[in-house]
C-alpha positions as CSV (number, residue, x, y, z in Angstrom):
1,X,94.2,175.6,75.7
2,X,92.1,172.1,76.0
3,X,88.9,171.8,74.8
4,X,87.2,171.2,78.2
5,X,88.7,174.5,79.6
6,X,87.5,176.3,75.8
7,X,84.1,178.7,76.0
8,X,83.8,178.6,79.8
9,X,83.7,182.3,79.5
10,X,80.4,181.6,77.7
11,X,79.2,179.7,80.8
12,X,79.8,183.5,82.5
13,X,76.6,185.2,79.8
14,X,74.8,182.1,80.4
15,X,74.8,182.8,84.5
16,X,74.6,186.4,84.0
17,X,71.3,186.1,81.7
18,X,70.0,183.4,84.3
19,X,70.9,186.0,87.2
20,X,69.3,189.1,85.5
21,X,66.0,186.6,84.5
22,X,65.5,185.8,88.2
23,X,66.3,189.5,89.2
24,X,63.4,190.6,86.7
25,X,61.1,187.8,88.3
26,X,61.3,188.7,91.8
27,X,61.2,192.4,91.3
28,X,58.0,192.1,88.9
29,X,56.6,189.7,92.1
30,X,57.0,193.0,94.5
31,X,54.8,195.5,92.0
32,X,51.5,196.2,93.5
33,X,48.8,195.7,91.3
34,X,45.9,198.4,91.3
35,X,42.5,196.7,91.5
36,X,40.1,197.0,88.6
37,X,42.6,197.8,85.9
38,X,41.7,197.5,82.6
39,X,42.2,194.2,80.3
40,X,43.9,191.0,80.6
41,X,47.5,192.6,80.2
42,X,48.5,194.4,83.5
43,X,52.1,196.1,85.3
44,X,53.3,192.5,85.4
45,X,53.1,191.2,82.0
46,X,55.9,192.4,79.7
47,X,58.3,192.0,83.0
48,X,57.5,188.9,83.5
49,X,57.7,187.6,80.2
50,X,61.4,189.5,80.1
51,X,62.7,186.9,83.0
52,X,61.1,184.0,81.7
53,X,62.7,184.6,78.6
54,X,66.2,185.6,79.8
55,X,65.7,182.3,81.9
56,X,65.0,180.1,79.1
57,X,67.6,181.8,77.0
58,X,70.3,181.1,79.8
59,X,69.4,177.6,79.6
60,X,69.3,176.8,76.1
61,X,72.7,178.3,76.0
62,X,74.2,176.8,78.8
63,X,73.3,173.4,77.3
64,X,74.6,174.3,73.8
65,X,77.7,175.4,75.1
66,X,78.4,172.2,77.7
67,X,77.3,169.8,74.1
68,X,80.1,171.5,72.9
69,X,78.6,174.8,70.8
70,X,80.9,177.5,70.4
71,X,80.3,181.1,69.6
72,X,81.7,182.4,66.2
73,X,84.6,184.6,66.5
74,X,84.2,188.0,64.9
75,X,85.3,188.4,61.7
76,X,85.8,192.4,61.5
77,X,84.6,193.7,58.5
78,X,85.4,196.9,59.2
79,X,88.0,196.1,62.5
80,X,91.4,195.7,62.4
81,X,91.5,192.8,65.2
82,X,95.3,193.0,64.6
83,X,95.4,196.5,67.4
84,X,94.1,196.9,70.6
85,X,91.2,198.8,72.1
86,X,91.3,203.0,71.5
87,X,92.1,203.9,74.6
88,X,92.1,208.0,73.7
89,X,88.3,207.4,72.3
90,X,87.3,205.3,75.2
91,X,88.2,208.2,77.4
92,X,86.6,211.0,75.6
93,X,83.3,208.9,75.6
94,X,83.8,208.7,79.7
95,X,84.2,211.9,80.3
96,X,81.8,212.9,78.0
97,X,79.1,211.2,80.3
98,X,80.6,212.1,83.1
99,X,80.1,215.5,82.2
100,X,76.6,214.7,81.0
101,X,75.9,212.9,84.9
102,X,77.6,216.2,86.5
103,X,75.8,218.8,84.2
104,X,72.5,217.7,84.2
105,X,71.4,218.7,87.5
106,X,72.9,222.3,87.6
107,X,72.7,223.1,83.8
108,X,69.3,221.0,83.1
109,X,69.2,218.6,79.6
110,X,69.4,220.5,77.2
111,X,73.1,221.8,78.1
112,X,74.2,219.0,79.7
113,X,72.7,216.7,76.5
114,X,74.3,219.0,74.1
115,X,78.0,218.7,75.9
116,X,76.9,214.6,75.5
117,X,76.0,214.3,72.1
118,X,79.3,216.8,71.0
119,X,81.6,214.6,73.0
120,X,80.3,211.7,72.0
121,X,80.6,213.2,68.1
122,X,84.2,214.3,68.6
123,X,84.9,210.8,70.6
124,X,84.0,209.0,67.7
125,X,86.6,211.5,65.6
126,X,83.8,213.7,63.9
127,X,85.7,217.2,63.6
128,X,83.1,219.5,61.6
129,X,82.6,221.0,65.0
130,X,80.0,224.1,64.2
131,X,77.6,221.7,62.2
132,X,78.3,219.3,65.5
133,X,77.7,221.8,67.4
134,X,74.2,222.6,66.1
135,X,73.2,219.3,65.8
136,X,74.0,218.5,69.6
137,X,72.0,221.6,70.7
138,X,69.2,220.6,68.5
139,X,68.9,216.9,69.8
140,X,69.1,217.9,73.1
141,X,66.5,219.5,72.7
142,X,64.1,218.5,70.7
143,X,64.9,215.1,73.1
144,X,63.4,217.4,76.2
145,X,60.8,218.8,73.6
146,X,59.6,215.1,73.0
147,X,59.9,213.7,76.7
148,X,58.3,216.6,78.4
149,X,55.3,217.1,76.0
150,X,55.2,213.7,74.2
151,X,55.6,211.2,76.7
152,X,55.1,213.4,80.1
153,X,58.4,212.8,81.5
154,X,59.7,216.3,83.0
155,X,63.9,216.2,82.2
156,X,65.3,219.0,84.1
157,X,65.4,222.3,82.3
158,X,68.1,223.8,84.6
159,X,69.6,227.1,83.5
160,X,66.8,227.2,80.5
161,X,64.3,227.7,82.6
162,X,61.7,229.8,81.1
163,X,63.0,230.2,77.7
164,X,62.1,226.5,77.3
């Protein structure tokens, strides 16, 4: 492969990062702004300092890579590059969010969080399945402990309801 034709993939993050910067930009322009808020920093701020960012980051790298910079090839410490991708682990991650997005709902987060951190543990080719098991179940949650009384977000409870 030539050299002109090298690292236009690159090009690719460099668009994607200046898509994503302008996609932060004009949704932070449509947030309404209550009047008489509180200090200089308002709804706007950390958003719009996001897309600038990604903005100026697209550019800087898609005048590095056209000058003729070229991103580092991973070196895989601890990868064999020599094989292909894991298809068998790739799947169990899948399902296990799938199950996850199709639990949630009917079994609330606690159930549907434990079946996603297990799945995610076995996935990954962690087989001490009781200690797993525990551990899932108490993440989940003490995850719906800390969003519903720590930060006020209500996850659904589902088939918990009450005990929780």
């Amino acid at each position: 492969m030539n050299a002109v034709k090298q690292g236009r993939s690159e090009l690719g993050v460099a668009l994607l990062l200046l898509v994503l910067g302008a996609w932060a930009l004009i949704d932070t322009s449509q947030l309404s702004v209550v009047e008489g808020g509180r200090g200089p920093v308002g709804p706007k701020t950390v958003p719009m300092a996001v897309g600038i960012l990604l903005i100026v980051t697209a550019v800087l790298l898609a005048i590095d890579i056209l000058r003729g910079g070229r991103g580092e090839q991973e070196s895989g410490e601890d990868v064999d590059l020599g094989h292909g991708s894991d298809w068998k682990t790739l799947g169990l991650l899948v399902v296990a969010f799938v199950a996850n997005i199709l639990l949630i709902d009917r079994l609330g987060w606690p159930v549907s969080g434990a079946v996603l951190f297990f799945g995610t543990t076995f996935a990954l080719g962690s087989r001490h399945l009781i200690r797993n098991a525990i551990i899932s179940i108490a993440l989940s949650v003490g995850t719906w402990y800390l969003f519903n009384l720590g930060l006020g977000i209500a996850l659904p409870v589902g088939i918990l309801k009450g005990i929780l």
